[in-house]
N, C-alpha and C positions, 0 to 999 in steps of 0.2 A: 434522454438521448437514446435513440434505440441504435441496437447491434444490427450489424451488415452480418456477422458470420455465419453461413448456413448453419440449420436445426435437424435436427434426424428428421429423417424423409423426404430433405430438401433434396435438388439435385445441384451439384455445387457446377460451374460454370465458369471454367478459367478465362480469365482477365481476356481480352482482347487483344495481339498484337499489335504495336506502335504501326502507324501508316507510314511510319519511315525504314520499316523491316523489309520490305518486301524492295526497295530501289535501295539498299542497304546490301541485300543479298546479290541483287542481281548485278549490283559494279563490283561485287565481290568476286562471283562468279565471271566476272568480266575478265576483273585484276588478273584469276588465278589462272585463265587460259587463253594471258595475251601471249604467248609464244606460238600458239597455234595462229589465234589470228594474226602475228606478224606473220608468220608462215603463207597465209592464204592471201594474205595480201603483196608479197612479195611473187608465190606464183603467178597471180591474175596478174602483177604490172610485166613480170618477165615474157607472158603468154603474148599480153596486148603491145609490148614493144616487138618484140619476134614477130608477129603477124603484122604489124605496121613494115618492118626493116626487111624483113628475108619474104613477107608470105609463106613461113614455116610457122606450125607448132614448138611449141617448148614444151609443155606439157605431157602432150601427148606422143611424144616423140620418145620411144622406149629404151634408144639406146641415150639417151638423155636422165631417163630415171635412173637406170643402172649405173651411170656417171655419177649421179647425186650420192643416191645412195651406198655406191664405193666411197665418195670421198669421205662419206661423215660416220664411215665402220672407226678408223682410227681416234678420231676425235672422241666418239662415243661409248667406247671401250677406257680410257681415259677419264670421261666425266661422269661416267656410272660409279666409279671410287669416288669423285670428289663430289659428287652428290650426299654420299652418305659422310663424309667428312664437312662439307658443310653444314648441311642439317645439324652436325653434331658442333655448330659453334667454332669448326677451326677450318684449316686450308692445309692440303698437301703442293709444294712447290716445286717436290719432287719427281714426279712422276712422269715429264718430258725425260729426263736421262733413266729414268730406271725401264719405262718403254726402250730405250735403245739399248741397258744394258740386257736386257730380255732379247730383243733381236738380236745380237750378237752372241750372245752365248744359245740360243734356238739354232744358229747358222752353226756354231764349232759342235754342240753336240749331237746335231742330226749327222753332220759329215762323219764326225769320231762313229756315230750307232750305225752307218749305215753300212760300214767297213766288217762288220760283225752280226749283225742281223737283218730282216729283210728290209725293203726299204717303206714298211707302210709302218712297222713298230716303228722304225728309227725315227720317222716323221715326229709321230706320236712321243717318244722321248725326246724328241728336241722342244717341243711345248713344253711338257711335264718339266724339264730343265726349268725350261726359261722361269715358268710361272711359279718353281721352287725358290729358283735361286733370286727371284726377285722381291718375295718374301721376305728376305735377308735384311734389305735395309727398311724397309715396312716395317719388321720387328722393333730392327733401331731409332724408328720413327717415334713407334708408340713407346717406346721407355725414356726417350729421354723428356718426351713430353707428358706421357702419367708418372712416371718416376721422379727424373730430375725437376719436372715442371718448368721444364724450356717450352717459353711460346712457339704455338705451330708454324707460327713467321718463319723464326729464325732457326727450329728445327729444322722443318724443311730446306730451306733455304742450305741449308750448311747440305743437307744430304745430296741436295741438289749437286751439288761439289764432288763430295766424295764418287758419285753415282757416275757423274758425268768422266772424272780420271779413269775408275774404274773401268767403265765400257770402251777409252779410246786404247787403253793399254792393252785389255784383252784381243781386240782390233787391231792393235798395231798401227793405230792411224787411220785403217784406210778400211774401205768396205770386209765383207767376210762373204762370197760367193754359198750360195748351197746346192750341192750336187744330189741332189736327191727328186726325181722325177712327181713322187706323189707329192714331196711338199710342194714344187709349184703346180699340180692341178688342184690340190686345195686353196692356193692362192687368187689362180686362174680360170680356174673352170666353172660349171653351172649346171644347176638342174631345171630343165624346163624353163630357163631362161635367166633363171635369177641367182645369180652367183653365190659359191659355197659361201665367203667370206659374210654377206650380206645373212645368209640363213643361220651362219653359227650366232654372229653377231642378236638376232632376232630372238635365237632361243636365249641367250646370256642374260639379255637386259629381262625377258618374262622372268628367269627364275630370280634376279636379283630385284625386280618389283616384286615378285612377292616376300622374298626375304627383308624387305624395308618395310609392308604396306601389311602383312601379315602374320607376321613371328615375333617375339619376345625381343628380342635383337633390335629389331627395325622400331621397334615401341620404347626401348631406352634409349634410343638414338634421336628420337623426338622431345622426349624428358629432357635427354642432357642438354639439346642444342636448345628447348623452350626458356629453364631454368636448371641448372645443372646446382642449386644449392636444393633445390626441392628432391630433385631426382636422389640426390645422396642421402633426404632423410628418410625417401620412399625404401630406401636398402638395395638403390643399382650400387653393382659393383664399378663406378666411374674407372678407374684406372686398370680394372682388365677390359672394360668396354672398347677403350679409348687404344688399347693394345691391339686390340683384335681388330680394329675399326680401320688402323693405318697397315697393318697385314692386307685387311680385304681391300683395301686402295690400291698399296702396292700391286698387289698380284692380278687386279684389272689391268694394269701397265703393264705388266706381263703378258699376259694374255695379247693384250694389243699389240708389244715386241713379236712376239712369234707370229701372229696373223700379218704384221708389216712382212717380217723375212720371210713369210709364203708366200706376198704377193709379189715381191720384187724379187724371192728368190736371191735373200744378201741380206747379212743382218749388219747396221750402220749403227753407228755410239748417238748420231746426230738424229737418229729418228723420229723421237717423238720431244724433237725441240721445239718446231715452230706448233706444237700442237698444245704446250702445257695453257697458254694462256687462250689456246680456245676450247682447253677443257671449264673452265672458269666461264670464260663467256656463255656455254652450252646451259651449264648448270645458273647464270643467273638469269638471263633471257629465260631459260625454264621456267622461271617462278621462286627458285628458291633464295630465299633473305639471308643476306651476309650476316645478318644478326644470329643464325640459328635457330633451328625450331621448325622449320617451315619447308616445301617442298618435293618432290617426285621424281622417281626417274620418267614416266611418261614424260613428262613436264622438259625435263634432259633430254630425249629422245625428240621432241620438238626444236628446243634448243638447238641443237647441234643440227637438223635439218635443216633452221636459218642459216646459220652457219654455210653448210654445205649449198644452200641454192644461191645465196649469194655470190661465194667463190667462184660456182660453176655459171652459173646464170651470167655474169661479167664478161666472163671469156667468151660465153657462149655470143652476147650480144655485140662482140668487139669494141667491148671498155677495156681501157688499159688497167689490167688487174692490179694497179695500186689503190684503186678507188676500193677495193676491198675494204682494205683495213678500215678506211672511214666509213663506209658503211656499215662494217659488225662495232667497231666505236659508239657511232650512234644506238644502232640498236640495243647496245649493251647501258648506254646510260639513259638510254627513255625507258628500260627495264627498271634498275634502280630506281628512276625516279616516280615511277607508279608501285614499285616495292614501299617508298617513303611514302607519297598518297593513301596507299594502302593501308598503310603502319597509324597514322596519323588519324584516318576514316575511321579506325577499329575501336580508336582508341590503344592502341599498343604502346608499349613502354622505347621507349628508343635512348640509344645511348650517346650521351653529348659529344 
């Protein structure tokens, strides 16, 4: 029987890929940026309806984009934390009331700053507040679920509580006015067209893609959410990870409290309620798997686009904006269910 295995001075010639690699990859790469293409295909029916109905652009129509893209700053400020917390295997539920306890404490501390210093720091310390003190329960997030080892369900879920008392008592029930002129032209206004809130928003998510797709951080947060018993024999520190992971969630809800109370100039306890489950939505239409392990903020940032063109796109066409919700519904489960395809194609492990 002779040997197959090259001899010195052969040249050795690795194997041939399977003819099933190449249509393997490419419904991969399909899978992984079907949020775009719902996106594309979502503006091309909204364009061709608008041009049938009005003989108007949607599209092209710029005070149309600027509408989009306001609407999906909140949302997307929101599902940039729960991105990294799902990748990581778990779900924050918190983070509709802790957005509003940020907006409301953003409203009392710029008014208190503004009384004492000028009114562009006071702005600036009404953020700084907010995204401090929102922190707070983000802390309490991450300890009692790397600590206590309470599931992120019910963790959250309970903070959701606390978070939600907390901002209507600070509030007093009722909205919180802000008297401070810069904070609403930060809310308001625009450079060369494209509104402040939209450009803050733009730089936040670059630096937090690179903090996922590029740093130590964002590489344990793949481990945990892939295999979180492999990661720990790798020598991640799981349970400061996991500390620090529900901080950096929280305090995206912060952020997006105090950009709320700029743009309406009021900071509400109810702000970022109807938006916790379309932070969820954003990030799974994205791409990333409830399993963990998997996903983008790009990916997010598309997400939450559906999101937003639907909402606006509805109104715009004069559909009664209940059809929304059935339509981010659907899209959220033909998400999942090429998440499963996907899962199933790879061969991936899945859980009964």
């Amino acid at each position: 029987m002779t040997s197959t295995s090259p001899t010195q001075g052969e040249t050795h010639v690795a194997p041939q890929a399977d003819h099933g690699d190449p249509a393997r990859t490419l419904l991969g790469r399909i899978a992984e940026g079907r949020a775009w293409l719902f996106l594309a295909g979502l503006i091309i029916c909204f364009e061709v309806w608008s041009r049938l109905s009005f003989g108007a652009t949607f599209v092209l129509n710029p005070f149309n984009v600027q509408s989009i893209a306001i609407f999906a700053v909140a949302p997307l400020l929101l599902a940039t934390g729960q991105t990294f917390v799902i990748i990581s295997g778990g779900i924050d539920l918190s983070l509709g009331f802790i957005m509003g306890l940020a907006a409301v404490i953003a409203a009392h501390a710029t008014n208190m700053a503004g009384a004492a210093i000028p009114l562009p720091l006071a702005m600036l310390a009404g953020i700084l507040a907010a995204v401090l003190v929102a922190g707070v329960p983000g802390v309490i997030n991450g300890l009692l679920i790397s600590r206590l080892r309470i599931p992120p369900f019910i963790g959250t879920l309970g903070m959701f509580g606390v978070a939600r008392g907390a901002a209507f008592l600070l509030a007093g029930g009722t909205t919180v006015p802000v008297q401070n002129s810069w904070f609403a032209l930060l809310g308001n206004g625009k450079f060369y067209g494209v509104p402040y809130l939209v450009m803050i928003t733009a730089v936040f998510v670059i630096v937090m893609h690179y903090i996922l797709s590029q740093t130590r951080f964002g590489q344990h947060n793949y481990a945990i959410g892939a295999n979180v018993q492999a990661a720990r024999r790798a020598g991640i520190d799981i349970r400061g990870h996991i500390l620090r992971l529900y901080v950096l969630s929280a305090m995206c809800a912060g952020l997006g409290g105090a950009l709320y109370a700029a743009r309406f100039t009021a900071g509400a306890a109810q702000a970022g309620e109807p938006l916790l489950l379309d932070s969820v939505a954003a990030v799974v239409i994205g791409g990333a798997s409830l399993f963990g392990g998997s996903g983008t903020i790009f990916g997010t940032v598309a997400g939450a686009l559906v999101i937003a063109v639907i909402q606006y796109g509805l109104v715009f066409v004069n559909v009664e904006p209940f059809w929304q919700f059935i339509a981010v519904g659907v899209v959220i489960i033909i998400s999942v269910l090429i998440d499963q395809a996907q899962r199933r194609f790879s061969g991936a492990r899945q859980d009964e």
